[in-house]
C-alpha positions as CSV (number, residue, x, y, z in Angstrom):
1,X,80.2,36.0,137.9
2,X,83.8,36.0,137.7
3,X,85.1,39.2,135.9
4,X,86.0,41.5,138.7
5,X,85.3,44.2,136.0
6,X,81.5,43.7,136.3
7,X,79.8,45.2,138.9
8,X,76.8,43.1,139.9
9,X,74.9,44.9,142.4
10,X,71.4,44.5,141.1
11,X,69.8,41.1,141.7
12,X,67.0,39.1,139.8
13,X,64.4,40.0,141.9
14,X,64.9,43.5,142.3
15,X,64.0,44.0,138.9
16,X,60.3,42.5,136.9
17,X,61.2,44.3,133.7
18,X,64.1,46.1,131.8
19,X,63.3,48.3,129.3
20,X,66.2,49.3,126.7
21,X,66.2,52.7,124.8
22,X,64.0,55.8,126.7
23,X,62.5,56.6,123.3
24,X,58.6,57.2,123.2
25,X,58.1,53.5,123.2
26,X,59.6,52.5,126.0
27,X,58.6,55.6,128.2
28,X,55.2,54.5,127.6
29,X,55.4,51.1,128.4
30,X,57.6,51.6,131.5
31,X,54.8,54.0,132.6
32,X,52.1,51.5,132.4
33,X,53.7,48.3,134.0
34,X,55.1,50.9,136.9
35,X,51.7,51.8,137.2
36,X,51.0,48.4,137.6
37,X,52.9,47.2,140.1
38,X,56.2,46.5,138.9
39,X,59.8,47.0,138.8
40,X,60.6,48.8,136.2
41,X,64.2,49.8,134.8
42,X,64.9,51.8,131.3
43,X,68.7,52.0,129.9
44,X,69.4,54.9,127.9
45,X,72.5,54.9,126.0
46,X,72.5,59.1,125.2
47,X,72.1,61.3,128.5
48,X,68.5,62.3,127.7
49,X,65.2,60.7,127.0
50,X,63.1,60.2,123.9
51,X,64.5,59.2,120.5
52,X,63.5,61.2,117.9
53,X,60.4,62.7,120.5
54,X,63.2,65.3,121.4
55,X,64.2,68.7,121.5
56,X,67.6,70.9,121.3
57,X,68.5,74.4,121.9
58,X,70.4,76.8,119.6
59,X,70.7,80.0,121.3
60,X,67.1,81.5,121.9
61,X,66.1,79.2,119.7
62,X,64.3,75.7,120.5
63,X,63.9,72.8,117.8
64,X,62.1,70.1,117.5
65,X,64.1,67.4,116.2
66,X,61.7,65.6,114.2
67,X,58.0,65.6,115.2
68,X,55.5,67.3,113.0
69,X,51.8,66.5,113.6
70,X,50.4,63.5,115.4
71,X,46.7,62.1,115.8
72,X,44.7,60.4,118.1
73,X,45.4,62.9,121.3
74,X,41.6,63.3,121.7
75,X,39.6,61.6,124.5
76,X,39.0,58.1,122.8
77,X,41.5,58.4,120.4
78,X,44.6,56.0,119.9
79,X,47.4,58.1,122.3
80,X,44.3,59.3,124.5
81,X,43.7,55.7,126.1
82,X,47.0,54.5,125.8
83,X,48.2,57.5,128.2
84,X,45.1,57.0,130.1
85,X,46.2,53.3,131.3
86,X,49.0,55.3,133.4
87,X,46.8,58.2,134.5
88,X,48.8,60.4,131.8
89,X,46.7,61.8,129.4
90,X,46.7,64.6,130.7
91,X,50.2,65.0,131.3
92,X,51.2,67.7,128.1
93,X,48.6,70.3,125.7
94,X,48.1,68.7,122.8
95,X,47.7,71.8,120.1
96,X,44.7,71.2,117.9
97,X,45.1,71.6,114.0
98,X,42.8,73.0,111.5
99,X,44.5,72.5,108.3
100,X,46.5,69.8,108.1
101,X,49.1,71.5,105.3
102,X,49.3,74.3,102.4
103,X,49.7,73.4,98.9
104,X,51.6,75.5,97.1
105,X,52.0,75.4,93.3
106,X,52.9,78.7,91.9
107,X,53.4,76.7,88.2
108,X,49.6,75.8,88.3
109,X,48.1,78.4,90.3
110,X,47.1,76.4,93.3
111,X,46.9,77.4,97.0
112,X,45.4,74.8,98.8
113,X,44.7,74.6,102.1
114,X,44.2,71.0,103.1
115,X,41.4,71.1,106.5
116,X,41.5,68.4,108.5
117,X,37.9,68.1,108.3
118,X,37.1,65.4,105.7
119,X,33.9,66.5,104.3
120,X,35.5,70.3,104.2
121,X,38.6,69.1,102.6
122,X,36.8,67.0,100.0
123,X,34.6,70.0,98.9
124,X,37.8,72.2,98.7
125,X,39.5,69.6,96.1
126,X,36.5,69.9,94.4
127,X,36.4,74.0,94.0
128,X,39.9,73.9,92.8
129,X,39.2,70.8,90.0
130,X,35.6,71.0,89.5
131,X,35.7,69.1,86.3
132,X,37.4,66.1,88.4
133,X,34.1,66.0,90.9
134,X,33.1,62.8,89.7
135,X,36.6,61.0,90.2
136,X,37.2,63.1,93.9
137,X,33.9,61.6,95.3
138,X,33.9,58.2,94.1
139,X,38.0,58.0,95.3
140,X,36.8,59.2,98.9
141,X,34.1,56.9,98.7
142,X,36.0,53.8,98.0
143,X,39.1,54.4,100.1
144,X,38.3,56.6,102.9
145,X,37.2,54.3,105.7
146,X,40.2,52.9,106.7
147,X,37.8,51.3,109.6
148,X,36.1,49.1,106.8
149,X,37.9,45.7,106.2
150,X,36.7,46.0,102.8
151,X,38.9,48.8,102.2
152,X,41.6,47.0,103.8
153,X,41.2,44.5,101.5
154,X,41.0,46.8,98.5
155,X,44.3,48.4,99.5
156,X,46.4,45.3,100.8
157,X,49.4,44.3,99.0
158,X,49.0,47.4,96.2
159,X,51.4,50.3,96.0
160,X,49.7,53.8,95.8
161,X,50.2,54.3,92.1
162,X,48.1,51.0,91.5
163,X,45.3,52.8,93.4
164,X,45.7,56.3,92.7
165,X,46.5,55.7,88.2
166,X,43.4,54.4,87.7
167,X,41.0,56.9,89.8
168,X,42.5,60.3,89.6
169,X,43.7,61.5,85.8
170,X,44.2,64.5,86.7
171,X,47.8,64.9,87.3
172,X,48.3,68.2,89.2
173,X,44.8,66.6,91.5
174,X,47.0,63.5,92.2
175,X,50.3,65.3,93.3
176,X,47.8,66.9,95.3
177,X,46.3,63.4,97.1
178,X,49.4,61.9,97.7
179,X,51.3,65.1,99.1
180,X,52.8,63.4,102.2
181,X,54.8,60.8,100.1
182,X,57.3,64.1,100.5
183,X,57.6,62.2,103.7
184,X,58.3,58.9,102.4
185,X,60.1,58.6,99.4
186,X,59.7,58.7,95.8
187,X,57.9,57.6,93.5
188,X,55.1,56.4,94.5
189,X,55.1,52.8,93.0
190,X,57.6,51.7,96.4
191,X,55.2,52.5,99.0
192,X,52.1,50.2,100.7
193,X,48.9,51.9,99.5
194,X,47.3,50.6,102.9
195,X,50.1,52.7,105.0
196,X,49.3,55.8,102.9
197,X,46.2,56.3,103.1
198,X,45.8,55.3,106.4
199,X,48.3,57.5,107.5
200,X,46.5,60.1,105.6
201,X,42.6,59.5,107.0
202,X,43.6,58.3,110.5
203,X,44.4,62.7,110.7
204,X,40.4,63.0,109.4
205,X,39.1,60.3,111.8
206,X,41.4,61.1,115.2
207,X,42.3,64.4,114.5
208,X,46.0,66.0,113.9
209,X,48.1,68.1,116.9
210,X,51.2,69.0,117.3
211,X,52.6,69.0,121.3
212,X,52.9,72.4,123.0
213,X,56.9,72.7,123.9
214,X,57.9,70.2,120.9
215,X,58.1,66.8,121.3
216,X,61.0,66.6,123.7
217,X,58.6,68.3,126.6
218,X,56.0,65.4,125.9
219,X,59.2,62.8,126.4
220,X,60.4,65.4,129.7
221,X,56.7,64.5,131.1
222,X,56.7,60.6,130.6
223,X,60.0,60.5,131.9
224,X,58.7,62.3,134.6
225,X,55.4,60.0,136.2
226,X,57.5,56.8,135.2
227,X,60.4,58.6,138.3
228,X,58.0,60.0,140.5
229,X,56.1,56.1,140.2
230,X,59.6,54.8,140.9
231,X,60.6,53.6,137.8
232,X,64.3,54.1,137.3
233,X,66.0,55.4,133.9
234,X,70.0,54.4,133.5
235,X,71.3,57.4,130.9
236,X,74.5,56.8,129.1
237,X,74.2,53.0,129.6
238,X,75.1,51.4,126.2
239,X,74.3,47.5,125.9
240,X,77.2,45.5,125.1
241,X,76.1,41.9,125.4
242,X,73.1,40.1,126.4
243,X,73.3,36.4,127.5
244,X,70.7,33.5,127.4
245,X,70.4,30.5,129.1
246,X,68.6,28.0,126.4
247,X,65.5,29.8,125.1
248,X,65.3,32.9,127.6
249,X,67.5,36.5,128.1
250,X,69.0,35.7,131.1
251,X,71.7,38.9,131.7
252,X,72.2,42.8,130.3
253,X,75.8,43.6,130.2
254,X,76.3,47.2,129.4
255,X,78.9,50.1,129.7
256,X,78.6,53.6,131.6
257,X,80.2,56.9,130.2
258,X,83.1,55.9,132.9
259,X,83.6,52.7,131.0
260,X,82.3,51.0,133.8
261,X,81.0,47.2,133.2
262,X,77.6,46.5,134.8
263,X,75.2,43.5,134.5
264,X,71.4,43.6,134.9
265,X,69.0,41.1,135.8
266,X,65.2,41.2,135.2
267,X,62.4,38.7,134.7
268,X,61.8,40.2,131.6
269,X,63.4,42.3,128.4
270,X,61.2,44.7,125.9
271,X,63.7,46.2,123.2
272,X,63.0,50.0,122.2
273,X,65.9,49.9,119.7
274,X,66.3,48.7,116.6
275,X,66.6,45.1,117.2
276,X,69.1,44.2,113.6
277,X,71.4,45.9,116.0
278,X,70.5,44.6,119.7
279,X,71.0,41.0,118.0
280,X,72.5,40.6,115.4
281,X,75.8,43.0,116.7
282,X,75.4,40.8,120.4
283,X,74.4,37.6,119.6
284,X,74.7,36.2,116.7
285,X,76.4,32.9,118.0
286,X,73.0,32.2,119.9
287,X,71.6,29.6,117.5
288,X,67.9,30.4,119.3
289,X,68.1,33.5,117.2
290,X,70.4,33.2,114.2
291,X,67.2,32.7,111.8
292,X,65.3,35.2,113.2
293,X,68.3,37.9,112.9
294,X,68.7,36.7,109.3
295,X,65.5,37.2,108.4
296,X,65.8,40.2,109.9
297,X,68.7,40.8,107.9
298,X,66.5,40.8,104.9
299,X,64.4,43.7,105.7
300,X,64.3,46.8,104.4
301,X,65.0,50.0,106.7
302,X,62.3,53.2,106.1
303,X,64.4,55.6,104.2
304,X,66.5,58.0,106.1
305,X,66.2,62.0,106.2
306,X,68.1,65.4,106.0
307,X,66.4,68.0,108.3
308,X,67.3,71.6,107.9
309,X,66.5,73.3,110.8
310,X,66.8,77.5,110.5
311,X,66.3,80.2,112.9
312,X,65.2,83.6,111.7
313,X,65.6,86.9,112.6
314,X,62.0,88.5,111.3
315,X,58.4,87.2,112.2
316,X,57.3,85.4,108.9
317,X,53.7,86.5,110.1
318,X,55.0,90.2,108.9
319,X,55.3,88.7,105.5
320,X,52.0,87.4,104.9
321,X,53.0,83.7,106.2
322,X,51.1,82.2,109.0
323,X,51.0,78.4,107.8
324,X,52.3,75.8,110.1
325,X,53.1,73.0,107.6
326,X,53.6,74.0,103.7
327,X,54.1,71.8,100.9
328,X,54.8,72.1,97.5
329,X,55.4,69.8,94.3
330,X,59.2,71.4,93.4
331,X,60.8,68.8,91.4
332,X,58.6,65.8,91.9
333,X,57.9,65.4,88.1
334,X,61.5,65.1,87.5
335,X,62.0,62.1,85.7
336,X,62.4,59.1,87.9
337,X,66.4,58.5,86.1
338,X,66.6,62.0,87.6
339,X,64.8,61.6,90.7
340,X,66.8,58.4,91.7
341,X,70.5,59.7,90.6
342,X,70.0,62.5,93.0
343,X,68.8,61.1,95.4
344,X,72.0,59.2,95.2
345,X,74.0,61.9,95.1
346,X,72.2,63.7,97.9
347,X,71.7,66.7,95.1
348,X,68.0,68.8,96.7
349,X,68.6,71.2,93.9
350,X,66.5,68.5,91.8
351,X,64.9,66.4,94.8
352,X,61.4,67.1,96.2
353,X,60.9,68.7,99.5
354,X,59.2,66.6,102.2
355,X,57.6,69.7,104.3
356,X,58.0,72.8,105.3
357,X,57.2,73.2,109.0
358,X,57.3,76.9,110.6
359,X,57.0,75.6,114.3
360,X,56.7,79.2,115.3
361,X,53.4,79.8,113.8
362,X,51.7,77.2,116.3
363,X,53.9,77.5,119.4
364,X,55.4,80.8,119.3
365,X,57.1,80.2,122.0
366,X,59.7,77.8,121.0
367,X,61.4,81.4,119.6
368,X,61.4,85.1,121.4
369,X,59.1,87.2,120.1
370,X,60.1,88.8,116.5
371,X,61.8,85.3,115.2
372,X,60.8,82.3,113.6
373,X,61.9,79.0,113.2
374,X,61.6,77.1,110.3
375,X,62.3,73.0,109.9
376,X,62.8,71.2,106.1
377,X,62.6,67.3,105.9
378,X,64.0,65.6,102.9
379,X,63.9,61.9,102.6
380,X,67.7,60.6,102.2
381,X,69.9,57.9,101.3
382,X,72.0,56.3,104.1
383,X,75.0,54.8,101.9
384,X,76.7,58.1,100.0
385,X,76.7,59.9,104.0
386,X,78.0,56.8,105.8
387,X,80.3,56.7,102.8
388,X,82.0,60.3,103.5
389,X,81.2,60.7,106.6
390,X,84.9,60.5,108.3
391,X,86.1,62.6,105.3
392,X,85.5,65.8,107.4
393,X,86.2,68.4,104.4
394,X,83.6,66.5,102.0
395,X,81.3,66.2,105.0
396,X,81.0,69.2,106.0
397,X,81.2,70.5,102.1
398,X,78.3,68.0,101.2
399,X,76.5,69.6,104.1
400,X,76.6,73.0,102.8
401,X,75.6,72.6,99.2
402,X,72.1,70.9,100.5
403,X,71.4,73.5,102.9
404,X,72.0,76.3,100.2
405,X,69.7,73.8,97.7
406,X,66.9,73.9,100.8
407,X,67.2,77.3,101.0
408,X,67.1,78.5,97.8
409,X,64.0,76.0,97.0
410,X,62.2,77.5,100.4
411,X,62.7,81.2,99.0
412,X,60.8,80.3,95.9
413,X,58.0,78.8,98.0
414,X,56.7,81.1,100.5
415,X,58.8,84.3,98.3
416,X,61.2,85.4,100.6
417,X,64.2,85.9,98.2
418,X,66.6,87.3,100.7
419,X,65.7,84.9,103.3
420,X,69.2,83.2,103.7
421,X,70.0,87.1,104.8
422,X,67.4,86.3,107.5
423,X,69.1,83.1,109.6
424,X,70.6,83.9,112.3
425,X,71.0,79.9,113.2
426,X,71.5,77.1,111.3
427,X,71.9,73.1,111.6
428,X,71.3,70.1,109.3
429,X,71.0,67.1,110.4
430,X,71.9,63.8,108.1
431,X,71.2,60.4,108.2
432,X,74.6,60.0,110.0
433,X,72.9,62.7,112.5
434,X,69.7,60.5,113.5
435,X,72.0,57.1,113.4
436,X,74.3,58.5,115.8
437,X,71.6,60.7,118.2
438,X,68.7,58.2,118.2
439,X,70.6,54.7,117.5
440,X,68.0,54.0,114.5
441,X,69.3,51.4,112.3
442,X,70.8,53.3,109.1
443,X,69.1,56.3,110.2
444,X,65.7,55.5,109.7
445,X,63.0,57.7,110.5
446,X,60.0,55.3,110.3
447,X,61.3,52.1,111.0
448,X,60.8,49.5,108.3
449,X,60.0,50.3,104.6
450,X,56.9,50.9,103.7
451,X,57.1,48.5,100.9
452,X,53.4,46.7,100.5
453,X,55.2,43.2,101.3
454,X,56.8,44.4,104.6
455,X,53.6,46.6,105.5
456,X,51.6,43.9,105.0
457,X,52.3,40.0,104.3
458,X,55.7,40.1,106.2
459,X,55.5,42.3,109.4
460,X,58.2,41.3,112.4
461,X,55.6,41.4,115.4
462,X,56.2,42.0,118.9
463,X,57.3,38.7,120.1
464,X,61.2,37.4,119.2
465,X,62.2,33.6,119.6
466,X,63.5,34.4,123.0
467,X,60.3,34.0,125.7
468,X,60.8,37.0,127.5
469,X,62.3,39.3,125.2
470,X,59.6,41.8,123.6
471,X,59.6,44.9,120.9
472,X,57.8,47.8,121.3
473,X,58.6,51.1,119.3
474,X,58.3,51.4,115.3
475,X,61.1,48.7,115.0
476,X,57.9,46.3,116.2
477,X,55.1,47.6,113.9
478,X,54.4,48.2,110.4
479,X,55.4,51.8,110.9
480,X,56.5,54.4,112.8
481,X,54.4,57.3,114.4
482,X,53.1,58.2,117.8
483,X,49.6,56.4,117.5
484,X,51.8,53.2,115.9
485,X,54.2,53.5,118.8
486,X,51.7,54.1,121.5
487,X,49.6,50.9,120.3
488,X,52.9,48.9,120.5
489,X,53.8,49.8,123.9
490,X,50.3,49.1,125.4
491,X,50.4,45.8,123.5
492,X,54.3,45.1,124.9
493,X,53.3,46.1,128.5
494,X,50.6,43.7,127.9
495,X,52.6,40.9,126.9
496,X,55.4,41.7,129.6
497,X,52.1,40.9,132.5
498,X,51.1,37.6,130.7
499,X,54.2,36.2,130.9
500,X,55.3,37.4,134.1
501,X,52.1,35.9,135.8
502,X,53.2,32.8,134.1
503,X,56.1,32.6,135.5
504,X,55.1,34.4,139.0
C-alpha cells in the first residue's frame, strides 16, 4: 500500500473476523466466535455500543432508546441458548412480564389487560365479548401455533386483514387482536400476516421481559465478555471503502474521529449495518455485487418512528397508574385518506399511537424515587423529516407540534389533563434521530418491511455474493427484534467457522 495516509499496522493474520457495527448483532456474534477461538475485531462508527439496544441520560433521568419487551430470555428459549453458546446467559436480569399491554378504550368501555398467558388471555377476550366466543376460539385455534407448518402455510403470503376480515366481525374485538400493528404501520392490509402473528404468540410461547437497566446495560454486558475474552471494539471507526480482490472482501478502509485513514485485514467480514449502505455507497463499481445491490435497491425499508421520551415530576403510581405498556385505539378508525395524508404530514393529532411505555413502573430505578418516565412510539415517514431537516426553524417547529399532539393524546389516555405541567424533561427523537444515532437505512426501526412478499417469498439471507462477507442483525432476517437478531448472529458465527475451516 502506497498512500502514506493509511496506516497499516494490522496484518492478515492477526485478525480471523471483522465485525462492522457493535449493535446487538454483532456483539453477539463477536462473543461466540471469541469464545471459540478466534480473532475477533468490531468497528463502531458512534463512541458506544449497541444500535438501537441503548440507553441515554437526561438529568436523573435514564431512557431507553427503543426497546420495549422481548421474548425468548427463558432457559430453552430463543436468546437463552444463543447467549448460552458464549457462557452469557446469565450475563443481565431479564424482568418477567405478566401482561403483555393495557387496552384502553374509554369510547367503548374497554379496559383490557392483555396476560401473557394464552389460555388466560383468550378467556379474558371472551368475558369482554361474550357474544363473539365462537369466533375468539376457533381464531386461536387455527392461527395460534406458530410451531405448526400448517399454520405457516395458512398465513404465508396473506396480509393480516385477509386473515383477520373474515374470522372476527366484531370490530372493536379486532382492533383489539391486532393492537401491536401501533408498532408497524397502518392499515393493516400492508403487513405479512405470518410476521404478525408470530410476533404476537412467540410472547405466549417464550414468554415477554423487558431487561433490568434498559437495553443499553444488556449491550454494556456483551460488550463486556466479548473484551474481557479479548475481542477488540474500534469506536468512532466509520467505513469508507472496502476493496475485493475477484470474488472475496479483501481490505476495510475506514476513518477515526482524528480523520485518521486505517486499513483492516481479516479472513473474514460479517456486516451489522444496513448493507444498501455498506455497498451500494462503497462499491458499486464492483460488478461481483452491482445486481445484488440493485436488488437491494428494490426493497422496502420497515417504516421509521418518532419516540417521545418524557420525564415527570410525580409517581404515576399516585394516580392510579401502574401499567408498563398501555395502548389504546385513538384515531385508528380515521379514514385511511386521513390516515395516510397525516402520516405524510407527520400530523399525531389524527395518527394512532404505537405504545405507551411507563419504564418506571417495571424498573423504577431508571428514575429517583417520586418520578416517572414515560416513552411514546409512533410509526413515521422518513421523506417529509429528511426533507426539512437542515431547515432548523421548521425542524425544530415540526418537532414541537408532535410532541404537544403526543401529549395531549397521552392526557386523554391514562387522564392526567395537566400532565404537560408534570415534565420536567423532554426529547423526541425522529426518523432523522435513529438514521443519524444507529446508521439504520432511512431510519428504520425493524429492518425491511413487513410486506407479505419481502417477509416471505423474497427474504435477503445471510450470505452476499462476496464469499466471506456475511449479515447478521435485522438487515439479514425477515425482521427485526432481539430473538430475530439473536438467531441471526448464531447462524452468521456459524457461517463465519465453515468457511474459515475451509479456508484454514
Amino acid at each position: 500500500m502506497n498512500d502514506p495516509q493509511i496506516l497499516n499496522s494490522n496484518s492478515d493474520s492477526r485478525y480471523d473476523v471483522l465485525i462492522i457495527g457493535a449493535g446487538i448483532g454483532g456483539l453477539i456474534t463477536g462473543n461466540i466466535l471469541q469464545n471459540n477461538g478466534y480473532n475477533v475485531i468490531i468497528l463502531e462508527k458512534n463512541d458506544h455500543e449497541g444500535g438501537y439496544f441503548a440507553n441515554f441520560k437526561r438529568k436523573q433521568f435514564n431512557f431507553d432508546v427503543n426497546l420495549h419487551w422481548t421474548s425468548g430470555c427463558e432457559k430453552g428459549g430463543v436468546v437463552y441458548n444463543t447467549l448460552k453458546r458464549f457462557k452469557g446467559e446469565n450475563c443481565i436480569e431479564f424482568i418477567k412480564l405478566d401482561e403483555f399491554y393495557h387496552w384502553i378504550d374509554p369510547q367503548n368501555n374497554i379496559d383490557f389487560h392483555a396476560s401473557t398467558c394464552l389460555p388466560e388471555y383468550i378467556e379474558t377476550l371472551i368475558t369482554y365479548f361474550p357474544n363473539d366466543e365462537i369466533e375468539i376460539r376457533n381464531f386461536f385455534e387455527s392461527y395460534s401455533n406458530i410451531y405448526d407448518p400448517r399454520v405457516i402455510e395458512k398465513l404465508s403470503g396473506k396480509k393480516v386483514s385477509e386473515i383477520v376480515d373474515p374470522n372476527i366481525s366484531n370490530p372493536i374485538l379486532k382492533d383489539i387482536m391486532i393492537g401491536a400493528l401501533g408498532f408497524f404501520g397502518w392499515p393493516p392490509n400492508d403487513l405479512s400476516a405470518l410476521f404478525m402473528f408470530g410476533f404476537s404468540m412467540m410472547h405466549f410461547y417464550q414468554g415477554a421481559y423487558y431487561i433490568k437497566g434498559g437495553a443499553g446495560a444488556f449491550s454494556n454486558a456483551l460488550a463486556a465478555i466479548f473484551k474481557n475474552n479479548g475481542g477488540i471494539i474500534k469506536y468512532r471507526e466509520n467505513v469508507t471503502k472496502i476493496n475485493f480482490n475477484g470474488n472475496k472482501l479483501e481490505g476495510i478502509f475506514t476513518k477515526d474521529e482524528n480523520k485518521t485513514r486505517k486499513k483492516y485485514y481479516s479472513k473474514v467480514v460479517i456486516a451489522n449495518n444496513n448493507p444498501i449502505t455498506l455497498l451500494s455507497e462503497l462499491s458499486l463499481k464492483e460488478h461481483v455485487i452491482r445486481e445484488y445491490v440493485e436488488k437491494l435497491k428494490i426493497r422496502k425499508p420497515s417504516l421509521s418512528a418518532v419516540n417521545l421520551y418524557l420525564g415527570l415530576d410525580i409517581d404515576l403510581n399516585h394516580y392510579g397508574i401502574s401499567d408498563y405498556m398501555i395502548w389504546s385505539p385513538i384515531n385508528r378508525n380515521n379514514p385511511p385518506e386521513v390516515l395516510k395524508k397525516s402520516l405524510e404530514k407527520a400530523d399525531y393529532s389524527k395518527l394512532p399511537i404505537g405504545s405507551i411505555t411507563i419504564y418506571s413502573n417495571i424498573d423504577p430505578d431508571c428514575c429517583p424515587e417520586g418520578k416517572s418516565i414515560i416513552s411514546v412510539l409512533c410509526y413515521a415517514q422518513y421523506e417529509l423529516f429528511k426533507k426539512i431537516s437542515h431547515q432548523k426553524d421548521e425542524y425544530i417547529s415540526l418537532k414541537n407540534k408532535i410532541s404537544e399532539d403526543l401529549i395531549d393524546s397521552i392526557s386523554r389516555i391514562i387522564k392526567i389533563s395537566d400532565l404537560k405541567s408534570h415534565v420536567e424533561v423532554m426529547e423526541l427523537a425522529t426518523p432523522i434521530t435513529f438514521e443519524k444515532y444507529s446508521n439504520n437505512y432511512q431510519g428504520a426501526i425493524m429492518g425491511w418491511q413487513m410486506t407479505p412478499k419481502q417477509f416471505f417469498l423474497e427474504t435477503i439471507g445471510q450470505k452476499t455474493p462476496i464469499e466471506n462477507l456475511f449479515l447478521c442483525g435485522h438487515w439479514s432476517c425477515r425482521t427485526g427484534g432481539l430473538p430475530n437478531v439473536a438467531k441471526s448472529a448464531d447462524n452468521a458465527s456459524r457461517l463465519a467457522m465453515k468457511y474459515l475451516k475451509q479456508v484454514n
